[in-house]
N, CA and C atoms as an extended XYZ file, in Angstrom:
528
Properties=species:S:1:pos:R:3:atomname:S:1:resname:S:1:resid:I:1 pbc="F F F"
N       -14.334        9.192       16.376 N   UNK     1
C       -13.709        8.413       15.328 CA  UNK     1
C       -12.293        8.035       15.747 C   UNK     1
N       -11.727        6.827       15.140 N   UNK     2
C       -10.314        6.510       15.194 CA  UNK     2
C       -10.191        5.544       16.477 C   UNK     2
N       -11.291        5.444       17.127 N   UNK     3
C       -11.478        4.361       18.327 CA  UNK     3
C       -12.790        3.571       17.874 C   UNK     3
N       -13.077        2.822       18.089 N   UNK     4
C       -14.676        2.757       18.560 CA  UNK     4
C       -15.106        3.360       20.141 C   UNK     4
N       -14.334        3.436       21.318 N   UNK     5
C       -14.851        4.442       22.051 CA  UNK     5
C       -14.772        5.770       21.855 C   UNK     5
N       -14.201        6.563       20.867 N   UNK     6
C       -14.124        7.433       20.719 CA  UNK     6
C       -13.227        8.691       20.934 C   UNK     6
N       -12.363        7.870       21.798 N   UNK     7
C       -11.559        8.403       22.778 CA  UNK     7
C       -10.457        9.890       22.100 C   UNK     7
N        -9.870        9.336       20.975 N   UNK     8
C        -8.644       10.200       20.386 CA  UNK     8
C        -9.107       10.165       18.677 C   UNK     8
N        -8.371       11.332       18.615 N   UNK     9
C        -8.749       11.415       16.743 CA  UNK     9
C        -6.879       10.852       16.637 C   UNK     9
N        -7.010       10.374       15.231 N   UNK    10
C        -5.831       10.210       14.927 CA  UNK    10
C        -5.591       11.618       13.313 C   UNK    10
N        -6.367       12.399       13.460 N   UNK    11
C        -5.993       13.273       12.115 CA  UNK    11
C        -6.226       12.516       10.877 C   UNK    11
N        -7.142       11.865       11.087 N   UNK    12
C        -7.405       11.189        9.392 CA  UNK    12
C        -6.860        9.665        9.452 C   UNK    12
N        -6.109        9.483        9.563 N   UNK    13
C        -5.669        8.052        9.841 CA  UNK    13
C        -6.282        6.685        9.783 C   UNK    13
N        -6.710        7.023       11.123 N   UNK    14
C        -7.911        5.688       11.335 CA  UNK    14
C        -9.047        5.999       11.091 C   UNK    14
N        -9.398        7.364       10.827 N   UNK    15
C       -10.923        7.671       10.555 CA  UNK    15
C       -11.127        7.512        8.999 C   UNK    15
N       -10.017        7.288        7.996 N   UNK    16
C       -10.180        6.960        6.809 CA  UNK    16
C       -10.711        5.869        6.543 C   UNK    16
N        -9.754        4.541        7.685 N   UNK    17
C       -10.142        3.246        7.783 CA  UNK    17
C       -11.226        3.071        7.881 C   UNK    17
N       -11.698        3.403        8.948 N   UNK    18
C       -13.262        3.736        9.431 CA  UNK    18
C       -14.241        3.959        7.921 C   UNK    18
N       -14.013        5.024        7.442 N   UNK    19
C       -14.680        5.538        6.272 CA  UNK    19
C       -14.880        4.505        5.469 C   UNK    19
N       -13.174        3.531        4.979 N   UNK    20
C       -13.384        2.663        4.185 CA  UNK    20
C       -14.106        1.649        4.281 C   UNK    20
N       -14.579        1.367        5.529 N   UNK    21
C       -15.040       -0.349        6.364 CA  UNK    21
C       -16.959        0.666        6.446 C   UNK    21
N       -16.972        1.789        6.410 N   UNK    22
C       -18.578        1.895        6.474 CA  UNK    22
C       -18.631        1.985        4.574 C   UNK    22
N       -17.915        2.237        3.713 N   UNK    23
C       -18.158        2.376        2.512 CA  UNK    23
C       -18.420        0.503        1.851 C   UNK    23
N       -17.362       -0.448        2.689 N   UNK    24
C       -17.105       -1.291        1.981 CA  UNK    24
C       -18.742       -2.199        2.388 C   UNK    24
N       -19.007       -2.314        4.047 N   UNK    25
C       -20.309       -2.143        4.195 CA  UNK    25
C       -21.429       -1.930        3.482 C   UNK    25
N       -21.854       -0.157        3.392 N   UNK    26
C       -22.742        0.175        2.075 CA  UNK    26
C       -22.725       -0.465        0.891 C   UNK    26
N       -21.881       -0.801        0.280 N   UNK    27
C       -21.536       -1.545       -1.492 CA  UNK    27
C       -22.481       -3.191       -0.730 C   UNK    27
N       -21.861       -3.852       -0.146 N   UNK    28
C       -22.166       -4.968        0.529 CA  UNK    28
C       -23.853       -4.863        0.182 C   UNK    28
N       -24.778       -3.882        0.516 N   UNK    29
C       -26.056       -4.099        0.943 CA  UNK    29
C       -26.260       -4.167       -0.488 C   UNK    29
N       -27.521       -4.534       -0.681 N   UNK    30
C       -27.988       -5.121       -2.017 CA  UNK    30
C       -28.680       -4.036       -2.312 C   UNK    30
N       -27.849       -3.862       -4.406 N   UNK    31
C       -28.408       -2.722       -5.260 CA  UNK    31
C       -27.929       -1.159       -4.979 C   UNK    31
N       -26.364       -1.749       -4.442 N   UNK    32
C       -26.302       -0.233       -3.994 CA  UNK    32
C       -24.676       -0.441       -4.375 C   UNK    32
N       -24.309        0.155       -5.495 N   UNK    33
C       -22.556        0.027       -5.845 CA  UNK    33
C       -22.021        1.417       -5.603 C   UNK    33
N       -20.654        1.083       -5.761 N   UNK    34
C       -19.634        2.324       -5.387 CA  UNK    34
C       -20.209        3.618       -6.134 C   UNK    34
N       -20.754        3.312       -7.119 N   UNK    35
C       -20.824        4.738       -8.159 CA  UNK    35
C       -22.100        5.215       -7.526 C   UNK    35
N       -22.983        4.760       -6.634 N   UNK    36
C       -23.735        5.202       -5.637 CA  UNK    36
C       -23.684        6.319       -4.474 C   UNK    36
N       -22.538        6.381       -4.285 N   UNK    37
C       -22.047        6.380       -2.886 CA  UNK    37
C       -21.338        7.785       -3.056 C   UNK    37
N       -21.688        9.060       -2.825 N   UNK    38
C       -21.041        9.984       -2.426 CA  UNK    38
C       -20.418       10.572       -1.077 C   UNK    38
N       -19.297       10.847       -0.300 N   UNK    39
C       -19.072       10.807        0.640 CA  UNK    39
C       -18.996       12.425        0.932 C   UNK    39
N       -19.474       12.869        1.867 N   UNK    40
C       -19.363       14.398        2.262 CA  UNK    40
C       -18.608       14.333        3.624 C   UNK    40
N       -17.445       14.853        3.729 N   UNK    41
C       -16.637       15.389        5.248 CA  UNK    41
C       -16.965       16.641        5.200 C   UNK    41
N       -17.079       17.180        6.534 N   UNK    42
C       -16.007       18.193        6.961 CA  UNK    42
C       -14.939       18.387        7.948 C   UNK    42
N       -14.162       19.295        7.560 N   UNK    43
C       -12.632       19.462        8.443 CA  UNK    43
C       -12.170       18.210        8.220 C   UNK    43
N       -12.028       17.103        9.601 N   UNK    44
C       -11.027       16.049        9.899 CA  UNK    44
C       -11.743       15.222        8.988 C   UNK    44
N       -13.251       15.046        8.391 N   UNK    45
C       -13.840       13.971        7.565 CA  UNK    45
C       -13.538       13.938        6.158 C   UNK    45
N       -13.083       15.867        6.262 N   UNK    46
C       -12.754       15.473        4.395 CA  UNK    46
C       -11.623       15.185        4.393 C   UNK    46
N       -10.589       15.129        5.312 N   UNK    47
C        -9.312       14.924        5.221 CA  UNK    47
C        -9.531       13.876        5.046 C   UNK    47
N       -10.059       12.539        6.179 N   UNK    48
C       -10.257       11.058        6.362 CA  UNK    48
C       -10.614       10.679        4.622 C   UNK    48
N       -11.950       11.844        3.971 N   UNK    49
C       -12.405       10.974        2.608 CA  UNK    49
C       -11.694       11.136        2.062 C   UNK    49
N       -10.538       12.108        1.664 N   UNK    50
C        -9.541       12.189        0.631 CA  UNK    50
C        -8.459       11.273        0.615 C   UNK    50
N        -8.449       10.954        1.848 N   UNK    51
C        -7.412        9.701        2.677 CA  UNK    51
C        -7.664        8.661        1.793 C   UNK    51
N        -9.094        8.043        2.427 N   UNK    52
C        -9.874        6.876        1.661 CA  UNK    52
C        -9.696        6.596       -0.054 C   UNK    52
N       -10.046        7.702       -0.515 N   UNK    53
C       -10.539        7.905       -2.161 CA  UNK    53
C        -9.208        7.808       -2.395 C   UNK    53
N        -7.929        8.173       -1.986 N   UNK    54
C        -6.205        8.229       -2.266 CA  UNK    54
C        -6.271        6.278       -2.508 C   UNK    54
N        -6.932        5.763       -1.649 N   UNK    55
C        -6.379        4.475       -0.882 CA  UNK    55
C        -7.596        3.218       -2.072 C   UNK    55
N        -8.611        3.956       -1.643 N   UNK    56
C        -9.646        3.198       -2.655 CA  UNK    56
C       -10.226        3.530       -4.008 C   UNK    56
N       -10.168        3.506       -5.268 N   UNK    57
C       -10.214        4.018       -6.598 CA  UNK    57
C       -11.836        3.402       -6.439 C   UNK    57
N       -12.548        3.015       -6.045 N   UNK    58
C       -13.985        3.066       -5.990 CA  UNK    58
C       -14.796        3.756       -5.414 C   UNK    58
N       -14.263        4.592       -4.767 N   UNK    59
C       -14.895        6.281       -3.967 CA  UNK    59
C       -14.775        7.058       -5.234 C   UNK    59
N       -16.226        7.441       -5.820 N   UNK    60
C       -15.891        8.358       -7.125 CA  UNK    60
C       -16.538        9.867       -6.600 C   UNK    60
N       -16.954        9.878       -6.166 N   UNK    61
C       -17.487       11.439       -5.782 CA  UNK    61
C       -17.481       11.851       -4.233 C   UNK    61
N       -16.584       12.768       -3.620 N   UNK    62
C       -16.471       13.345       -2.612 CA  UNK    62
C       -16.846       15.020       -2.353 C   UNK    62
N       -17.577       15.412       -1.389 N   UNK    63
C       -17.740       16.595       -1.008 CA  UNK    63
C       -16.926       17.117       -0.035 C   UNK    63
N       -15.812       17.417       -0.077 N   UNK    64
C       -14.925       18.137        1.180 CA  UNK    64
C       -14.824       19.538        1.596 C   UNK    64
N       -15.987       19.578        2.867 N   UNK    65
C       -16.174       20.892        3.208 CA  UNK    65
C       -14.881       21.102        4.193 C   UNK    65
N       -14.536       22.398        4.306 N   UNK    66
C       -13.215       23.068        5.058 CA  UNK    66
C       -12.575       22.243        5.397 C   UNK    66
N       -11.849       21.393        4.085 N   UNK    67
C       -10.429       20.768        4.761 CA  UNK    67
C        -9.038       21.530        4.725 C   UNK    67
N        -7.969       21.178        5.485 N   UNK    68
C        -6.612       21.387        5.595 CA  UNK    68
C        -5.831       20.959        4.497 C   UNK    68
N        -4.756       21.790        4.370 N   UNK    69
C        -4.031       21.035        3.153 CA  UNK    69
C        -2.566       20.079        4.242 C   UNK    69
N        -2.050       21.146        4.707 N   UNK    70
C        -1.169       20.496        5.700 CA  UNK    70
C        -1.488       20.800        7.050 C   UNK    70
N        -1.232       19.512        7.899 N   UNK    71
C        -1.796       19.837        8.943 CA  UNK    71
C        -0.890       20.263        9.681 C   UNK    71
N         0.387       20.535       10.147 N   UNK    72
C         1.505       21.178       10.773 CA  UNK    72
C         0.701       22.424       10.677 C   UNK    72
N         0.527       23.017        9.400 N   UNK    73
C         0.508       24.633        9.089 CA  UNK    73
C        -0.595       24.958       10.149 C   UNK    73
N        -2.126       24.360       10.340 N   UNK    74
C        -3.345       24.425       11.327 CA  UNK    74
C        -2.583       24.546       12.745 C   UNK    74
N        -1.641       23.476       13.382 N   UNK    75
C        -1.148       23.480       14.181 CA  UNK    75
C        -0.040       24.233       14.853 C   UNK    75
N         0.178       24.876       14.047 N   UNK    76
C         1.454       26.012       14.297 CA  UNK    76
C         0.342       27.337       14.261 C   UNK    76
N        -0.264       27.341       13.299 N   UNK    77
C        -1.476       28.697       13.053 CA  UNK    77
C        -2.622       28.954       14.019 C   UNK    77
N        -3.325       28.144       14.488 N   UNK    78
C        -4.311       28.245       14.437 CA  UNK    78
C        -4.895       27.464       15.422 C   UNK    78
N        -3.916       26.793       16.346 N   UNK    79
C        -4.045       25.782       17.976 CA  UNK    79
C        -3.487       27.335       18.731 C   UNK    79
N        -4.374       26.852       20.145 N   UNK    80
C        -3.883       27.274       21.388 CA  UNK    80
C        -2.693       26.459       21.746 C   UNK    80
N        -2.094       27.253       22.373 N   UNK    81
C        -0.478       26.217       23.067 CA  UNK    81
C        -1.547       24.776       23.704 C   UNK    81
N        -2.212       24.680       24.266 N   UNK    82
C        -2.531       23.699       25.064 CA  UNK    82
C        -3.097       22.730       24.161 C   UNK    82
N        -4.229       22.906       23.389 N   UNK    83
C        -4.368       21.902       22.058 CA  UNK    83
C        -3.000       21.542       21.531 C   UNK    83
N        -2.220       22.427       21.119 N   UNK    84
C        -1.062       22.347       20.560 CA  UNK    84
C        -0.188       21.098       21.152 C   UNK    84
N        -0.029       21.169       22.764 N   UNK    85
C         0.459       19.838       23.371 CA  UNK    85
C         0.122       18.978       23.933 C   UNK    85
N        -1.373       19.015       23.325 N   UNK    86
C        -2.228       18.096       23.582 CA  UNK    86
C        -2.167       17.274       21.953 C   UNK    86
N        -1.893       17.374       20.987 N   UNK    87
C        -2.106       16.931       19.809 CA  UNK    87
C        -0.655       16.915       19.575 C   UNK    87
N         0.705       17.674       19.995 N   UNK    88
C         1.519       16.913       19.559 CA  UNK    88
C         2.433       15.573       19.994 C   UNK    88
N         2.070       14.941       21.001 N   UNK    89
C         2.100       13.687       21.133 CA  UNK    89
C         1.487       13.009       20.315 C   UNK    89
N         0.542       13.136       19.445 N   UNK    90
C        -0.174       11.809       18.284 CA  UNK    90
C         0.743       12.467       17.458 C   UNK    90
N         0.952       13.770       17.253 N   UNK    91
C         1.990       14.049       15.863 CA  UNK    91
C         3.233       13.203       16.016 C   UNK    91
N         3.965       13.471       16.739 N   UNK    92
C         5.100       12.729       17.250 CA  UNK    92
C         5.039       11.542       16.361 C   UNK    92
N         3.748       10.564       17.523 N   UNK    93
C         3.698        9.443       16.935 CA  UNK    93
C         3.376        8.775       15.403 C   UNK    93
N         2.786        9.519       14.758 N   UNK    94
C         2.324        9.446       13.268 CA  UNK    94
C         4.092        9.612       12.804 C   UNK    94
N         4.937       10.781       13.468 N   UNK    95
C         6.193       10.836       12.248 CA  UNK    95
C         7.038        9.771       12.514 C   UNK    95
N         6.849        9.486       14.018 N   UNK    96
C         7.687        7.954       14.090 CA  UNK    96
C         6.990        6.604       13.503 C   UNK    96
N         6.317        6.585       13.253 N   UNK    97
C         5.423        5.486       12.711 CA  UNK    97
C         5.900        5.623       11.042 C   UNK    97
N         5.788        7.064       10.283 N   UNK    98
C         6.448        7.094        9.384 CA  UNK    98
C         4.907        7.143        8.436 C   UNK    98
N         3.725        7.774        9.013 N   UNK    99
C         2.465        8.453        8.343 CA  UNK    99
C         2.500        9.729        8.448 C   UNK    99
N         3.213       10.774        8.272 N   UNK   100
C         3.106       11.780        9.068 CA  UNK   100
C         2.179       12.379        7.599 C   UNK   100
N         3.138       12.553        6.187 N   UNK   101
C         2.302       12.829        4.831 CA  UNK   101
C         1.142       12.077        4.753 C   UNK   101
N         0.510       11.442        5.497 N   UNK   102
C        -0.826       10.607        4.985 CA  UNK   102
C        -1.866       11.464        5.782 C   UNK   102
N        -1.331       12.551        6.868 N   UNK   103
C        -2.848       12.788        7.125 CA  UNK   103
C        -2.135       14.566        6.368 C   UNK   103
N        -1.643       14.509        5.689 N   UNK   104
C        -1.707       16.177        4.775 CA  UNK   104
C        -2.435       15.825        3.311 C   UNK   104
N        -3.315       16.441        3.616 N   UNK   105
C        -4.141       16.231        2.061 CA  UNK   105
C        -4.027       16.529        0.938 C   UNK   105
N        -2.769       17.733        1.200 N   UNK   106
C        -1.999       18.308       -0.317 CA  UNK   106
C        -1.323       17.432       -0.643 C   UNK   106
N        -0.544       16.223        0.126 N   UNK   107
C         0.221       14.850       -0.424 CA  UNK   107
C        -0.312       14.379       -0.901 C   UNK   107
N        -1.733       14.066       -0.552 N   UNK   108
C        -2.447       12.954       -1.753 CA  UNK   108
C        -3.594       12.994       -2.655 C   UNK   108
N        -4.121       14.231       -2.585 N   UNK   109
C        -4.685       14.727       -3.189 CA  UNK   109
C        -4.709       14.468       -4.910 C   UNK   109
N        -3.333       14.406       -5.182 N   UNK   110
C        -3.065       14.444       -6.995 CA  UNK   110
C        -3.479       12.983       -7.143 C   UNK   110
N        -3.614       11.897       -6.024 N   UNK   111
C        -3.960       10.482       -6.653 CA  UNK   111
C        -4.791       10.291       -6.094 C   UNK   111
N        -5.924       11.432       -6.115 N   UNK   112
C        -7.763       10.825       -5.874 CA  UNK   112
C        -8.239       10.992       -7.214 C   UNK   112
N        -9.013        9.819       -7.723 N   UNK   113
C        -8.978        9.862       -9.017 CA  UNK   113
C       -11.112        9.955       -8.721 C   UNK   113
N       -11.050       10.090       -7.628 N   UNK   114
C       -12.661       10.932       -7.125 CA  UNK   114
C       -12.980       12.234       -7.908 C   UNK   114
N       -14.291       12.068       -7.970 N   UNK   115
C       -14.612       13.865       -8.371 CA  UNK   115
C       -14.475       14.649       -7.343 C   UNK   115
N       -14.429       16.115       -6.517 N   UNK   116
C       -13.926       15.946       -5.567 CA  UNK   116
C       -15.185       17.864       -5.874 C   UNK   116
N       -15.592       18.051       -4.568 N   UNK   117
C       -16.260       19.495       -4.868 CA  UNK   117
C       -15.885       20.050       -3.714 C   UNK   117
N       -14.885       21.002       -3.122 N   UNK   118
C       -14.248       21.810       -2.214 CA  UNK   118
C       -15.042       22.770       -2.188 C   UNK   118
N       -15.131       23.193       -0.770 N   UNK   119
C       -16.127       24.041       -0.429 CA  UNK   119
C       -15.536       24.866        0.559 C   UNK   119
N       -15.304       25.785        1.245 N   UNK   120
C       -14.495       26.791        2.155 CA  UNK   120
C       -15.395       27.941        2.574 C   UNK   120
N       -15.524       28.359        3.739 N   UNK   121
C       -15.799       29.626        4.446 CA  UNK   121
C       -14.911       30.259        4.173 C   UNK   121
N       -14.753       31.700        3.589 N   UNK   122
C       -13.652       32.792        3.573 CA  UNK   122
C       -13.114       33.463        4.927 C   UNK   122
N       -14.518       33.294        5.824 N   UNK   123
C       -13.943       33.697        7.064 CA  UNK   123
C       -13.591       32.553        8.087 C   UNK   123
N       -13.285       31.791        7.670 N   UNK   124
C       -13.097       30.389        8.263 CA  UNK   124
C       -11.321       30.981        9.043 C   UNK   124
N       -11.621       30.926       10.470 N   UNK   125
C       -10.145       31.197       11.247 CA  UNK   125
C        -9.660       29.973       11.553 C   UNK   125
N       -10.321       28.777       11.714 N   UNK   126
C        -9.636       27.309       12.102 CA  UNK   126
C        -8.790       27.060       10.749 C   UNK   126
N        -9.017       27.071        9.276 N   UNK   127
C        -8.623       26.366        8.714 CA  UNK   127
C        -8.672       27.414        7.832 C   UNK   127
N        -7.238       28.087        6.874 N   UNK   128
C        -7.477       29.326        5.858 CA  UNK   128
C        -8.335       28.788        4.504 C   UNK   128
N        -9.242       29.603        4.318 N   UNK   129
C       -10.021       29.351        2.649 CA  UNK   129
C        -9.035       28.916        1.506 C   UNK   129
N        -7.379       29.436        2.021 N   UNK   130
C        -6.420       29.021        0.689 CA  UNK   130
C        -5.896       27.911        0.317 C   UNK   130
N        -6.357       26.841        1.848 N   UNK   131
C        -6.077       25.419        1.851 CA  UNK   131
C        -6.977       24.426        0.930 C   UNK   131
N        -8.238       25.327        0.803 N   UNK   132
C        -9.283       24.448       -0.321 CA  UNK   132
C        -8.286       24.828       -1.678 C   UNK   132
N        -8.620       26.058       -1.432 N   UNK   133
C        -7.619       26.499       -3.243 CA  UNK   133
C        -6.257       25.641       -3.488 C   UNK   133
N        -5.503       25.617       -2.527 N   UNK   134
C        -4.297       24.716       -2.809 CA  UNK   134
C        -4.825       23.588       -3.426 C   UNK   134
N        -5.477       22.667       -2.226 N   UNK   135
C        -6.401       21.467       -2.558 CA  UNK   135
C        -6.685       21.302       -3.779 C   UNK   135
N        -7.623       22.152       -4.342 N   UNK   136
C        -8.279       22.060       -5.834 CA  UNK   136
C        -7.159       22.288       -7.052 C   UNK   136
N        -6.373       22.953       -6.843 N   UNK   137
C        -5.391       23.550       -7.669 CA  UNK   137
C        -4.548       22.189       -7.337 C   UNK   137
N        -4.185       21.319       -6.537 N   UNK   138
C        -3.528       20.074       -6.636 CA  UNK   138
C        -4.086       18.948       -6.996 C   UNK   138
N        -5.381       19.110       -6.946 N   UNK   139
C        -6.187       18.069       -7.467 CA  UNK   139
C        -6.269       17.728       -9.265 C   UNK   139
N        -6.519       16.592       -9.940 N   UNK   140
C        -6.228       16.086      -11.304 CA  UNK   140
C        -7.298       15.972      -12.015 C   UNK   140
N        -8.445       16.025      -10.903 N   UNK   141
C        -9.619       15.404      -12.135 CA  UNK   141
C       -10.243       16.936      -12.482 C   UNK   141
N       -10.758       16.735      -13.645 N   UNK   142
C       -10.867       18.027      -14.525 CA  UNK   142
C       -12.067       18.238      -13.993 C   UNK   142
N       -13.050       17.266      -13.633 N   UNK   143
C       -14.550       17.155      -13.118 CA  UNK   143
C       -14.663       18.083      -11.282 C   UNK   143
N       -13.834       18.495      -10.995 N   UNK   144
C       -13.693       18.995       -9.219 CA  UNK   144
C       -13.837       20.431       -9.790 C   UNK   144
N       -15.063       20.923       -8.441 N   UNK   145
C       -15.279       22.281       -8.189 CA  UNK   145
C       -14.863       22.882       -7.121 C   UNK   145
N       -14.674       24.070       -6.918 N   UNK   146
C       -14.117       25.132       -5.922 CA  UNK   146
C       -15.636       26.434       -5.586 C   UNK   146
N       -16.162       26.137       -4.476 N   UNK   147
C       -16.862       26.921       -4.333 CA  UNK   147
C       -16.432       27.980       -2.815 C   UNK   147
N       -15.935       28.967       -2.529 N   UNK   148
C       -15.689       29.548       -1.357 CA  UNK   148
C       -16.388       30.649       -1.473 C   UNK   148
N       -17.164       30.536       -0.084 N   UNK   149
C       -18.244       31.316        0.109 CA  UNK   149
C       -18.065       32.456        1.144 C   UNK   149
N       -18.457       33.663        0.980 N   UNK   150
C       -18.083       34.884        1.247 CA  UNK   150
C       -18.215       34.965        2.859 C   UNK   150
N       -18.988       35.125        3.362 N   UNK   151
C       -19.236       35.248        4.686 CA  UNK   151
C       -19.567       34.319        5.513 C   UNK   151
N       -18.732       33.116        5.477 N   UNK   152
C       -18.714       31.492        6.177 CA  UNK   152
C       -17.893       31.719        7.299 C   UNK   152
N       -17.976       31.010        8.006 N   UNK   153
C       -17.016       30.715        9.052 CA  UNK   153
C       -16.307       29.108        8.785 C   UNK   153
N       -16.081       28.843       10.208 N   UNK   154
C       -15.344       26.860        9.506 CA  UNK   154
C       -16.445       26.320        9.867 C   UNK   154
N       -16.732       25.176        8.501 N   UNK   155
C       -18.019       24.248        8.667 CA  UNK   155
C       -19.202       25.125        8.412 C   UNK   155
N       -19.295       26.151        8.198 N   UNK   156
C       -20.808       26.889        8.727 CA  UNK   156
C       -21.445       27.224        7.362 C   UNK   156
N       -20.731       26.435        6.163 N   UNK   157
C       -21.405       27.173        4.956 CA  UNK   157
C       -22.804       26.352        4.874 C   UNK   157
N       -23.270       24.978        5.061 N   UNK   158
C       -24.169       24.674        4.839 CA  UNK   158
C       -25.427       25.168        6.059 C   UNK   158
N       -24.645       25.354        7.282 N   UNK   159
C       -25.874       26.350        8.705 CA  UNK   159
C       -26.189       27.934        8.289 C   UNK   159
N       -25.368       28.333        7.031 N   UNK   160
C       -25.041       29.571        7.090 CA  UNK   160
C       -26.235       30.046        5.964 C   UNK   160
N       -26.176       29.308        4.806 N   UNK   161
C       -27.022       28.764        3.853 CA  UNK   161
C       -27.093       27.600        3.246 C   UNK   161
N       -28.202       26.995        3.453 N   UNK   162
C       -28.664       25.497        3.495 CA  UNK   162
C       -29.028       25.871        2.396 C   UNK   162
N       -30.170       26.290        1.571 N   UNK   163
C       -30.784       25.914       -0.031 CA  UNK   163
C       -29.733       26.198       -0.835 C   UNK   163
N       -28.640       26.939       -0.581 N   UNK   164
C       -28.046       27.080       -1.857 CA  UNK   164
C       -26.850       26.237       -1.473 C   UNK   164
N       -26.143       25.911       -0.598 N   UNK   165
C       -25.790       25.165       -0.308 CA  UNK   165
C       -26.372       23.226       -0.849 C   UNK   165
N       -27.148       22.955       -0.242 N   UNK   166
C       -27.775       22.200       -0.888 CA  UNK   166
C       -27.938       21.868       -2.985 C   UNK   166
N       -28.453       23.127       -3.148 N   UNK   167
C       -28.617       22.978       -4.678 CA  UNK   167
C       -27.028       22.855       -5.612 C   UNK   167
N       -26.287       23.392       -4.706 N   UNK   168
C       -24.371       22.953       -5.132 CA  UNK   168
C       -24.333       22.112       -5.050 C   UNK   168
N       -24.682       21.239       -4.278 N   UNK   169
C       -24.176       19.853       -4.199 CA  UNK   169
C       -24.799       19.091       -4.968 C   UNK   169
N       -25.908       18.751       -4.946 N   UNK   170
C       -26.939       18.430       -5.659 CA  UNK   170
C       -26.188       18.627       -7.292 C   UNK   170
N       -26.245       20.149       -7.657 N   UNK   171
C       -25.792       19.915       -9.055 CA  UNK   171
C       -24.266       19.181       -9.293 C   UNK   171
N       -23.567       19.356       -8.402 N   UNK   172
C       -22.229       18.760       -8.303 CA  UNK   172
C       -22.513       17.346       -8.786 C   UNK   172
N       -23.204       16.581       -7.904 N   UNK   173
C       -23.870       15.690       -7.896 CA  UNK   173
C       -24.363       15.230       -9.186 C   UNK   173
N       -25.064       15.600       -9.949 N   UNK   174
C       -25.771       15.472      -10.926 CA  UNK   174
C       -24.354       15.460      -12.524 C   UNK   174
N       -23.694       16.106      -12.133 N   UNK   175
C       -22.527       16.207      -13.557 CA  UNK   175
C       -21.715       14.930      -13.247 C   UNK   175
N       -21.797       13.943      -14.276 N   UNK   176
C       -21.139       12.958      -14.465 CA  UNK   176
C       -19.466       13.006      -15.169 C   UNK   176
């Protein structure tokens, strides 16, 4: 994401864009509107959908499995030195560009006017379980759930358990 070759992530950035141009796409095809359209990330995707849904008020329902609230905090925590200066050259560039708050999801979080269902591994070491809780606890719409699941790792709640996993979303899904 964030290229079409694929090359570099930009931390949400361009992969939001991305998100928005396959969402604006989907609506496009016939019999299929925004209130259709649920978007599920994880990690850098729920950051990208929260990005999007901040940017587009026609993204109404998002699933954001193990996202970040700030991304400095991941990067100071939770990088090897070598990721670390391997990724802070795009940081750099995002604060000189003057996006640096657009890829922290606790910034924009309060103006996704999305339903939003946070989901977290407790044992998740890439990304702490307290960044969903921040998340949700910054979030506005009364309709967003918090589910953190006991013995997850990062990303691994739906490999970890799929049916119940599944039937969360699903009911998430289902409450208007």
């Amino acid at each position: 994401m964030g290229t079409p070759e694929g090359k570099w992530k930009t931390i949400g950035l361009e992969e939001a864009q991305d998100l928005r141009a396959a969402f604006n796409w989907t609506i496009n095809q016939k019999s299929i509107g925004p209130g259709d359209i649920a978007i599920l990330g994880f990690f850098m995707g729920a950051g990208a959908a929260l990005l999007a849904a901040a940017q587009d008020k026609r993204i109404s329902v998002i699933i954001s499995d193990s996202c970040w609230a700030n991304f400095s905090d991941i990067m100071r925590i939770r990088w090897s030195w070598r990721s670390f200066l391997r990724s802070i050259s795009n940081l750099l560039l995002q604060i000189l560009l003057g996006k640096m708050k657009a890829i922290d999801p606790i910034e924009i979080v309060g103006n996704v006017s999305a339903r939003i269902f946070f989901i977290h591994g407790r044992k998740d070491a890439t990304v702490p379980w307290g960044d969903s809780v921040r998340l949700y606890e910054a979030s506005r719409n009364l309709g967003n759930q918090l589910q953190v699941v006991d013995d997850v790792l990062h990303v691994e709640a739906y490999r970890t358990h799929p049916k119940e996993y599944i039937d969360r979303v699903v009911s998430f899904l289902g409450k208007s």
